[in-house]
C-alpha positions as CSV (number, residue, x, y, z in Angstrom):
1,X,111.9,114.5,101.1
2,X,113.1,110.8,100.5
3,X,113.3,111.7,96.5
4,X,116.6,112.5,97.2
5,X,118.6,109.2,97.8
6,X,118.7,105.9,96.2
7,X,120.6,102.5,96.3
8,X,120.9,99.1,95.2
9,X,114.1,83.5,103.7
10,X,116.0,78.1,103.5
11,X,112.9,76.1,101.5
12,X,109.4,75.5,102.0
13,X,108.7,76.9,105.7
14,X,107.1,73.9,107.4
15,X,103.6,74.1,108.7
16,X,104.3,74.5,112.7
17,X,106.4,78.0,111.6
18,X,103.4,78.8,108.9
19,X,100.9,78.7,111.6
20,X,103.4,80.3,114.3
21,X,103.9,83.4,112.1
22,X,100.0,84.0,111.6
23,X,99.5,83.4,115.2
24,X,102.3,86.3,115.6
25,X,100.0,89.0,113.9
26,X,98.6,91.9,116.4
27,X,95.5,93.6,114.9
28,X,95.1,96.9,115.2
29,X,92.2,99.0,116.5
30,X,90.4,102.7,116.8
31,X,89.3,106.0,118.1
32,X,90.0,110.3,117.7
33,X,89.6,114.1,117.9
34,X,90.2,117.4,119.2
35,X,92.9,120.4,117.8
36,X,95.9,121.0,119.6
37,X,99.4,121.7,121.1
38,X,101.4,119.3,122.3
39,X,101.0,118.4,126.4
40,X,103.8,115.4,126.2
41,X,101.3,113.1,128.4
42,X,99.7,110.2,127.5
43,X,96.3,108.8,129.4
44,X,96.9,106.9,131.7
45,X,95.2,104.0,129.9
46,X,93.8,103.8,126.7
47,X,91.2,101.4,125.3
48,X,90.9,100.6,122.1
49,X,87.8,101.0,119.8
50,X,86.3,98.5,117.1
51,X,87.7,99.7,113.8
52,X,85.2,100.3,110.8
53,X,87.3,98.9,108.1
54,X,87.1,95.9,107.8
55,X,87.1,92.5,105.7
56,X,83.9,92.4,104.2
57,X,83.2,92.3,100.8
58,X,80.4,94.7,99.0
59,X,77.0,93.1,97.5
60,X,75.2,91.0,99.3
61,X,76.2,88.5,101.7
62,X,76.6,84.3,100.9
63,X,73.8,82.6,102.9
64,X,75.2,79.3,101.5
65,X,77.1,77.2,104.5
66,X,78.6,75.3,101.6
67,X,80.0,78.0,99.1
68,X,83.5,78.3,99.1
69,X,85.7,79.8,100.9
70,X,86.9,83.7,98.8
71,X,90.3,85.3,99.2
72,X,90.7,87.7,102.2
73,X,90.2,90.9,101.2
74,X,92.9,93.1,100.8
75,X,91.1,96.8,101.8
76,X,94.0,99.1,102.5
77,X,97.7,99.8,102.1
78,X,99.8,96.8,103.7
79,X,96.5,95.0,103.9
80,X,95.1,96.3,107.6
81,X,95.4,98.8,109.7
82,X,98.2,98.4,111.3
83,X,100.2,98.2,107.7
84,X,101.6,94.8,108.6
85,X,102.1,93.6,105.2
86,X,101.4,90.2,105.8
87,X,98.7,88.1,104.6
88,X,98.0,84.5,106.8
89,X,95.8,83.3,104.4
90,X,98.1,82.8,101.4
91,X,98.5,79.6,100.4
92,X,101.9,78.0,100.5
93,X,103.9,78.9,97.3
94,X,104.5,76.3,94.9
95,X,106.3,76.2,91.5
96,X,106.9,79.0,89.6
97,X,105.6,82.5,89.8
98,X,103.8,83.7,86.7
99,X,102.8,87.3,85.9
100,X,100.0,89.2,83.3
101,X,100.2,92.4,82.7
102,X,96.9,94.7,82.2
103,X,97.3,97.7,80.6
104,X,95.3,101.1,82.3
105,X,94.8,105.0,81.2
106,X,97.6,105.5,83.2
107,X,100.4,105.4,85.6
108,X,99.5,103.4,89.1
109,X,101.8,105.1,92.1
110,X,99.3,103.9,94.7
111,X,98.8,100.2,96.1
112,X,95.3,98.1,94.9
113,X,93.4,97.0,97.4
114,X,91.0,94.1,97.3
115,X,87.5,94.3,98.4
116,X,85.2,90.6,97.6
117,X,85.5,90.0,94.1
118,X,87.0,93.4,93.0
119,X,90.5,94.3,92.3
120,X,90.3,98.3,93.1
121,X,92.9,100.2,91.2
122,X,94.0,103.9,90.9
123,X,95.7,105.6,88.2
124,X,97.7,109.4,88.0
125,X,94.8,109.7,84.9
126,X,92.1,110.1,87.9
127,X,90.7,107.0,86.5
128,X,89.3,104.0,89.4
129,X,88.9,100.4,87.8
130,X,87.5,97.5,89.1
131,X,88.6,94.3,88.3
132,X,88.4,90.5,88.8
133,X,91.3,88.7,90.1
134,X,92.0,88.0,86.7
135,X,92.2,91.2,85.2
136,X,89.0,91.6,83.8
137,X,87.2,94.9,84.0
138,X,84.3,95.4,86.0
139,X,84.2,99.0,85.5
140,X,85.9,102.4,85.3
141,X,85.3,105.7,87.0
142,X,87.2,109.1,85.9
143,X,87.1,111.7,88.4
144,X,88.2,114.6,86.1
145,X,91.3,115.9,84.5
146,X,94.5,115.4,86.3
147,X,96.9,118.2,87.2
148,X,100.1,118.4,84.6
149,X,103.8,118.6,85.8
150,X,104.3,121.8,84.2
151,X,101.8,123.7,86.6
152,X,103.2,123.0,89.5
153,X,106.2,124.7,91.1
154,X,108.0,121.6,91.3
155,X,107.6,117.3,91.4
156,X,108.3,114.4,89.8
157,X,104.8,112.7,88.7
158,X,103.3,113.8,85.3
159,X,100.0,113.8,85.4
160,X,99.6,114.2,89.0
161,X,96.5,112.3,89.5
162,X,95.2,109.9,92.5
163,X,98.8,108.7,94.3
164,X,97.9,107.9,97.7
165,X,96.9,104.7,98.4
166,X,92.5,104.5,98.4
167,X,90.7,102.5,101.1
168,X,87.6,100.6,101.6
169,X,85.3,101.0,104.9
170,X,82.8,98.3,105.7
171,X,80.6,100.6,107.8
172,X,79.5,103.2,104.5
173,X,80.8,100.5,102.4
174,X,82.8,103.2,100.7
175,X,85.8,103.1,98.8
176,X,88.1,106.8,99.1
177,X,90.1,108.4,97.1
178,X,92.1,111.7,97.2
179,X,92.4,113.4,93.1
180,X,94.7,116.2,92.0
181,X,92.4,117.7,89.5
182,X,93.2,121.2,87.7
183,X,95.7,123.4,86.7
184,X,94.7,125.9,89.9
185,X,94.9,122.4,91.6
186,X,91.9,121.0,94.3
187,X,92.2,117.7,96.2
188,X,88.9,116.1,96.7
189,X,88.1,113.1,98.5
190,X,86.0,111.2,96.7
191,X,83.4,108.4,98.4
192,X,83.0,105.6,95.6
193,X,80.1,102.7,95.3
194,X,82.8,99.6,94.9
195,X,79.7,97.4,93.2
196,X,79.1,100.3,90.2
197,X,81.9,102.9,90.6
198,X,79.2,105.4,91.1
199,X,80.5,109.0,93.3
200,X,78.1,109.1,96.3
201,X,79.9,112.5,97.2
202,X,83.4,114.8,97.1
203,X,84.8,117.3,99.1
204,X,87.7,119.3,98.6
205,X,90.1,118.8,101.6
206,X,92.6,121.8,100.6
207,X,92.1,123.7,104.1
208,X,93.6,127.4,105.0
209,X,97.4,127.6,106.0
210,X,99.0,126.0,103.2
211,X,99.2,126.6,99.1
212,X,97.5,123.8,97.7
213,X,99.5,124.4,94.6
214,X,102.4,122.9,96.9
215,X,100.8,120.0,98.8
216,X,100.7,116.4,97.7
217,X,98.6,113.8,98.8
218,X,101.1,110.5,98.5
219,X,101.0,108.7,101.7
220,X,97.9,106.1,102.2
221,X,94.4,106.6,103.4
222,X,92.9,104.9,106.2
223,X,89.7,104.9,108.7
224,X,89.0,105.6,112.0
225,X,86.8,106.3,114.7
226,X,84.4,107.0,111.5
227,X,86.5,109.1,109.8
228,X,88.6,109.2,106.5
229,X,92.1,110.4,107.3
230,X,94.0,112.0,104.5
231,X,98.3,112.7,105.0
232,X,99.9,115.7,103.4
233,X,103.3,116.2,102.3
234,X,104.7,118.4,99.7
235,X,106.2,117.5,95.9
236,X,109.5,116.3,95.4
237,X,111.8,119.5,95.6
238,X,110.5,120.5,98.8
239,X,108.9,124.0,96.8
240,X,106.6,126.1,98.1
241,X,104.7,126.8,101.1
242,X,103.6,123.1,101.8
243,X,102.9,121.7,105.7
244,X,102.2,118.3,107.1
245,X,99.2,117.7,107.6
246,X,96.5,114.8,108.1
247,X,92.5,115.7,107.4
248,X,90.0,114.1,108.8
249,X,86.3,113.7,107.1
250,X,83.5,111.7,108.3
251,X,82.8,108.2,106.0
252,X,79.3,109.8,105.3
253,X,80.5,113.0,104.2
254,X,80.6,116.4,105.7
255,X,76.9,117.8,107.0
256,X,76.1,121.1,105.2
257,X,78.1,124.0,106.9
258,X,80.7,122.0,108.2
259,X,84.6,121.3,107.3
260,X,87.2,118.8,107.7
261,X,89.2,118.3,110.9
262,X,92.7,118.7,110.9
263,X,96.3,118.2,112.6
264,X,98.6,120.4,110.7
265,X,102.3,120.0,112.2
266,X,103.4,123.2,113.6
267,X,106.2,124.6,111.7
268,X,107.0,127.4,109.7
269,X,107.2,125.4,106.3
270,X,107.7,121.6,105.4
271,X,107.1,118.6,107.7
272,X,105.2,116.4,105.1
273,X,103.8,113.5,106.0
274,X,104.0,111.5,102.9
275,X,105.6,108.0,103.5
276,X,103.5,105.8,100.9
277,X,102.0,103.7,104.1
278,X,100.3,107.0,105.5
279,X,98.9,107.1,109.3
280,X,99.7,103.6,111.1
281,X,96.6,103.0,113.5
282,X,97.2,101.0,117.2
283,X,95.2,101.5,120.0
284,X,92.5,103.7,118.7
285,X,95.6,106.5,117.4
286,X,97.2,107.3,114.2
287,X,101.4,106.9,113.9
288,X,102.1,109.3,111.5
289,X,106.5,109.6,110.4
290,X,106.9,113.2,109.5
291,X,109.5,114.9,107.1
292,X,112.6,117.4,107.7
293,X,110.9,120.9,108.7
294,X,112.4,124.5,108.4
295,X,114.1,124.3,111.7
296,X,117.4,123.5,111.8
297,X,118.4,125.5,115.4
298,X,117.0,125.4,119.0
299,X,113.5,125.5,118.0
300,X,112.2,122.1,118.0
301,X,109.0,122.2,115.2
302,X,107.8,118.5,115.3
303,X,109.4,117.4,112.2
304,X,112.2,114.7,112.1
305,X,109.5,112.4,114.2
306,X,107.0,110.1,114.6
307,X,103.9,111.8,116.3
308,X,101.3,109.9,117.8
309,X,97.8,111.7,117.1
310,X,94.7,110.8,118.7
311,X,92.2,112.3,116.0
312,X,93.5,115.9,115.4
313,X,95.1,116.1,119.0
314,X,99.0,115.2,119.7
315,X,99.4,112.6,122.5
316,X,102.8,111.6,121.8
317,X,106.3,112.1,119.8
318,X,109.5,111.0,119.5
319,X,112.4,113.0,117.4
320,X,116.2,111.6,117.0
321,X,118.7,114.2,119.6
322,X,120.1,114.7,115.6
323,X,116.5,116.4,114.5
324,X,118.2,120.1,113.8
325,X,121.1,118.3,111.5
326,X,119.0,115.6,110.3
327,X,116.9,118.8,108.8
328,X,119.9,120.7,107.4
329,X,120.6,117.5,105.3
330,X,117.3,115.9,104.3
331,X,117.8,112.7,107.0
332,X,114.8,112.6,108.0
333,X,112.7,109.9,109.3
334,X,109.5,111.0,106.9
335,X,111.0,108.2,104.4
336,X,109.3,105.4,106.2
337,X,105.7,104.4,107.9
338,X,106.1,103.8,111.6
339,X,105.8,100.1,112.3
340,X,104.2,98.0,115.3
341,X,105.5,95.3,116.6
342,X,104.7,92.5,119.1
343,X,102.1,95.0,120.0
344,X,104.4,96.9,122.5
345,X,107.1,98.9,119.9
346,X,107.0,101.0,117.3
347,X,110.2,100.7,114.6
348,X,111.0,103.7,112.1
349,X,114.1,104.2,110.2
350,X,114.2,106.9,107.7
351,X,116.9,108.3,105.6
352,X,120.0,108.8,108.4
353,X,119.9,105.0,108.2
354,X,120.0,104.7,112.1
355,X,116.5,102.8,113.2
356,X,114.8,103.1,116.2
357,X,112.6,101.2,118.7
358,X,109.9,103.4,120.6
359,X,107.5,102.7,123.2
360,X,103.9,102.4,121.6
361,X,102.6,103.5,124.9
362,X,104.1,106.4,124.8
363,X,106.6,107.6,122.4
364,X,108.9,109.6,125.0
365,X,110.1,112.7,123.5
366,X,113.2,113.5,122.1
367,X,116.2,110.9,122.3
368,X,113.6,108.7,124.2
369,X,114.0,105.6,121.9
370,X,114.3,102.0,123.8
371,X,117.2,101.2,121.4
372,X,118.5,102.4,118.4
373,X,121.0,100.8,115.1
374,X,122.7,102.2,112.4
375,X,121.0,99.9,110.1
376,X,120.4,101.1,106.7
377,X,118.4,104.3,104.5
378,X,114.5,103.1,104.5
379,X,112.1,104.1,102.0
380,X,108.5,103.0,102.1
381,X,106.5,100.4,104.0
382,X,107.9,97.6,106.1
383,X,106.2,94.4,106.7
384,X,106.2,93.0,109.9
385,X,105.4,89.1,111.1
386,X,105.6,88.3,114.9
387,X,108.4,90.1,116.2
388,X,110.1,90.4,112.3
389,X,110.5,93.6,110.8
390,X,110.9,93.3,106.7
391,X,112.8,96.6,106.4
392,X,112.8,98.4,102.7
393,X,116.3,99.5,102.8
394,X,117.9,101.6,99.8
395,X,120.7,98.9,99.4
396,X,118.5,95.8,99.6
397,X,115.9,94.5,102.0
398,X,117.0,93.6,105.9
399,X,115.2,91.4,108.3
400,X,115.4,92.7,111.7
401,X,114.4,90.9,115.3
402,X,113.0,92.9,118.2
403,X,113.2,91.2,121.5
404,X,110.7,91.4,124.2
405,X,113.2,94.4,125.9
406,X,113.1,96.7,122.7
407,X,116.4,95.8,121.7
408,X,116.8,95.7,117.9
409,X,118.9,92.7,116.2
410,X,119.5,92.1,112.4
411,X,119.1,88.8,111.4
412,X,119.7,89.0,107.1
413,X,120.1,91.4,104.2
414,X,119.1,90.6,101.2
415,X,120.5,91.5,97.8
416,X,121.1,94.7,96.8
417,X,119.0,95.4,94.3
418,X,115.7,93.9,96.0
419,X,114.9,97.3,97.3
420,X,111.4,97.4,97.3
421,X,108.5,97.8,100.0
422,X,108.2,93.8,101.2
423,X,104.9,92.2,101.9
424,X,104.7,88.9,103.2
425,X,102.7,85.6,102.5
426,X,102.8,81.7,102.1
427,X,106.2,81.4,103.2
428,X,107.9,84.0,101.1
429,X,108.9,87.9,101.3
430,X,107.8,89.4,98.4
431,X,109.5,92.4,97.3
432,X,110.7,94.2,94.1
433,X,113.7,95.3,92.3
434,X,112.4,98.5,90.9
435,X,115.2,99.1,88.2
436,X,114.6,95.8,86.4
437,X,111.3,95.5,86.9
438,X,111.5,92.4,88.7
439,X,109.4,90.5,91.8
440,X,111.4,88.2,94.4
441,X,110.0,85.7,96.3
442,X,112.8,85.3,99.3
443,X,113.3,82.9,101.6
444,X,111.9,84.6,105.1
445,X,114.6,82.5,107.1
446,X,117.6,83.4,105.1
447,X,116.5,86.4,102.3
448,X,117.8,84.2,99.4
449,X,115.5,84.9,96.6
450,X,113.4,81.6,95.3
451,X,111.5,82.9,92.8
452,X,111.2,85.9,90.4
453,X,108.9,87.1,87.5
454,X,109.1,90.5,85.3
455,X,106.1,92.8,85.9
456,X,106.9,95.8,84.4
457,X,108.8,99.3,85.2
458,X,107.4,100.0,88.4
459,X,107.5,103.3,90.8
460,X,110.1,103.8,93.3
461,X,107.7,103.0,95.8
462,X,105.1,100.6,94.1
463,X,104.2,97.4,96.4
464,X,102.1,94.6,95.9
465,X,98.9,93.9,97.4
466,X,97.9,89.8,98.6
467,X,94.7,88.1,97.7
468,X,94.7,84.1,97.6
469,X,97.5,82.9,95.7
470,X,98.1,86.0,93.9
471,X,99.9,89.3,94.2
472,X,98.6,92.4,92.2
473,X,101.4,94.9,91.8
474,X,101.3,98.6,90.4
475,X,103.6,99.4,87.5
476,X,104.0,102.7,85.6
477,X,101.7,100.9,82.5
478,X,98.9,99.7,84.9
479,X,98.5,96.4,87.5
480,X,100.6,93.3,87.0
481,X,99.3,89.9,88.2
482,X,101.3,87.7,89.7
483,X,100.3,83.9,90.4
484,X,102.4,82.8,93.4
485,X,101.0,78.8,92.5
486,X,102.5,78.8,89.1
């Protein structure tokens, strides 16, 4: 698991690259289902379906022509489905950036997300807030008592509460969350009213196969094809009898008699998919980046790779020739979300710190990538404008070009210590330096850092989420907001 390793863009951009870059942004689409072994085809075409997230706020809709324009919303990890990272309606940044902390029951691993007029935030207390874009609280849900450090068989996070990511679906105008509840621990996805905080139902998603005890739900959630998907990895140590897995519910909840849907990776042991971006949807699939598995001979298991899933059936995967020796020493690709870009490649890099370009079409196999780097140890989400990849790299951010034949270029590295997951918005990167507690606002044309403000101790993998001028960021005390208009 990526635990294990750690390490240390000229001006204003004018208006003509501004409008260039949010012209550069692919969205991404939907579909899914089925249970099965890999076939290593792809259809021969695929077309996309309508996603059902959206960005829509809850309550009632304006009627006024005249009101004024709100904030995009912000309604899932990285902002869309596709995990981009990059918000086009930002206004330009100007002056300095200026933070406020708010204070919550507890630690915030997972990103907010930004749905109308609410600020949605989870804490490892099992607690859900709602807030105004100024920090105001508009209310608080707890969904029951967390699960302590000291009854599980291994991990870092004390309480273990809500981690993953939640998201907000326009169709059941839902927001989900996953809880670790319990010292005999339960997951439950939880269907929230975002106007009152109200639970309009739960279901466990602990399924048969794997010791619940040893799973951890880390990696974001996101919709499609109508239902909630849920990644599974396993706690920090690598203990017990943990698989990869993603679960699929439907966004009305599960019909009496019935149970979740699942694609477990099939391997003796391991495999997690728990990169904090969870399952990247293009093309009516989930991109999934899964772990180091138990294999580490001639028996290829799926882990070490980036699967391509349509619903619970395996279309697609790619694994590094190195997949048995990556395994022996923990370099997997699992660190890192899989990435689109220019609508045509996929980009992972995980802890071997060698990067890859894949066909999104169809991922190829092993050793099928289009081009390949040694580039750098990734940890988290990337963002990605145009054909840019922001890479989180251990020893400081990268910005990396992929030309329209695959081939993968890097154009700047920022300083070391600016480590964190990037997200991208009126003509800055935004990213943090975890250690001090410190946001950057770099220069997208050169990574020279403009701007910074103190938010707070942070998690290793904390990353802001975009909404107007202002960046809301997780930190181990509760949300800090930052005003990028200062």
């Amino acid at each position: 698991m990526a635990w294990k390793l750690r390490g240390r863009v000229r001006g204003a951009i004018s208006a003509c690259l501004a409008l260039s870059v949010c012209l550069a942004i692919s969205a991404g689409c939907t579909s899914g289902s089925g249970n099965g072994v890999p076939s290593g085809t792809v259809p021969a075409s695929t077309v996309p379906a309508t996603p059902s997230i959206s960005r829509s706020a809850p309550g009632p809709a304006s009627s006024s022509s005249a009101a004024p324009a709100r904030p995009a919303d912000w309604p899932t990890y990285g902002g869309d489905l596709q995990r981009s990272g990059f918000s086009a309606s930002m206004p330009a940044a100007s002056g300095r950036l200026t933070a406020r902390q708010i204070p919550l029951d507890g630690q915030v691993y997972a990103s907010a997300i930004v749905v109308g007029d609410r600020v949605i935030v989870a804490t490892e207390h099992n607690s859900v807030y709602a807030l105004s874009s100024t920090g105001a609280q508009l209310w608080r849900t707890n969904l029951g008592a967390p699960t302590p450090r000291s009854a599980l068989p291994c991990g870092n996070i004390d309480p273990l509460g809500i981690t993953g990511t939640p998201v907000w679906d326009a169709v059941s105008r839902s927001v989900f969350v996953v809880t670790s509840t319990g010292t005999t621990v339960r997951h439950d996805l939880i269907a929230l009213d975002p106007d009152t905080g109200r639970v309009r139902w739960r279901h466990s998603v602990d399924l048969p196969g794997t010791d619940p005890q040893a799973m951890q739900q880390r990696g974001a959630l996101t919709v499609l094809d109508g239902k909630v998907w849920v990644p599974f990895g396993g706690l920090a140590g690598d203990c017990g009898a943990y698989k990869g897995r993603v679960v699929g519910v439907p966004v009305g909840g599960l019909a009496a008699g019935t149970q979740p849907v699942a694609y477990t990776v099939p391997t003796t042991r391991e495999a997690g998919i728990w990169a904090p971006p969870g399952p990247t949807v293009f093309q009516g699939r989930l991109f999934v980046a899964v772990g180091n598995g138990e294999s580490v001979g001639r028996t290829y298991d799926y882990s070490d790779s980036v699967l391509e899933l349509d619903g619970t059936r395996l279309v697609s995967w790619f694994s590094p020739r190195t997949w048995a020796s990556d395994n022996r020493s923990d370099l997997d690709l699992g660190s890192q979300g899989p990435a689109i870009v220019s609508g045509k490649w996929v980009f992972i890099a995980g802890k071997s710190a060698t990067a890859y370009v894949l066909r999104a079409a169809d991922l190829g196999g092993i050793g099928a990538e289009v081009s390949s780097k040694r580039l750098c140890a990734s940890f988290g989400g990337t963002a990605v404008v145009g054909d840019t990849v922001y890479v989180p790299c251990s020893d400081g951010i990268r910005a990396v070009g992929i030309s329209s034949t695959g081939v993968l270029t890097e154009r700047w590295h920022a300083a070391e210590s600016i480590a964190g997951s990037p997200v991208v918005g009126g003509g800055r990167v935004y990213a943090l330096d975890q250690d001090a507690g410190v946001l950057h606002a770099l220069d997208p044309a050169s990574g020279r850092a403009r701007e910074q403000v103190a938010v707070g101790q942070t998690s290793r993998f904390a990353v802001p989420a975009i909404s107007g001028a202002r960046l809301f960021v997780p930190t181990l005390a509760g949300l800090t907001i930052v005003d990028s208009a200062g």
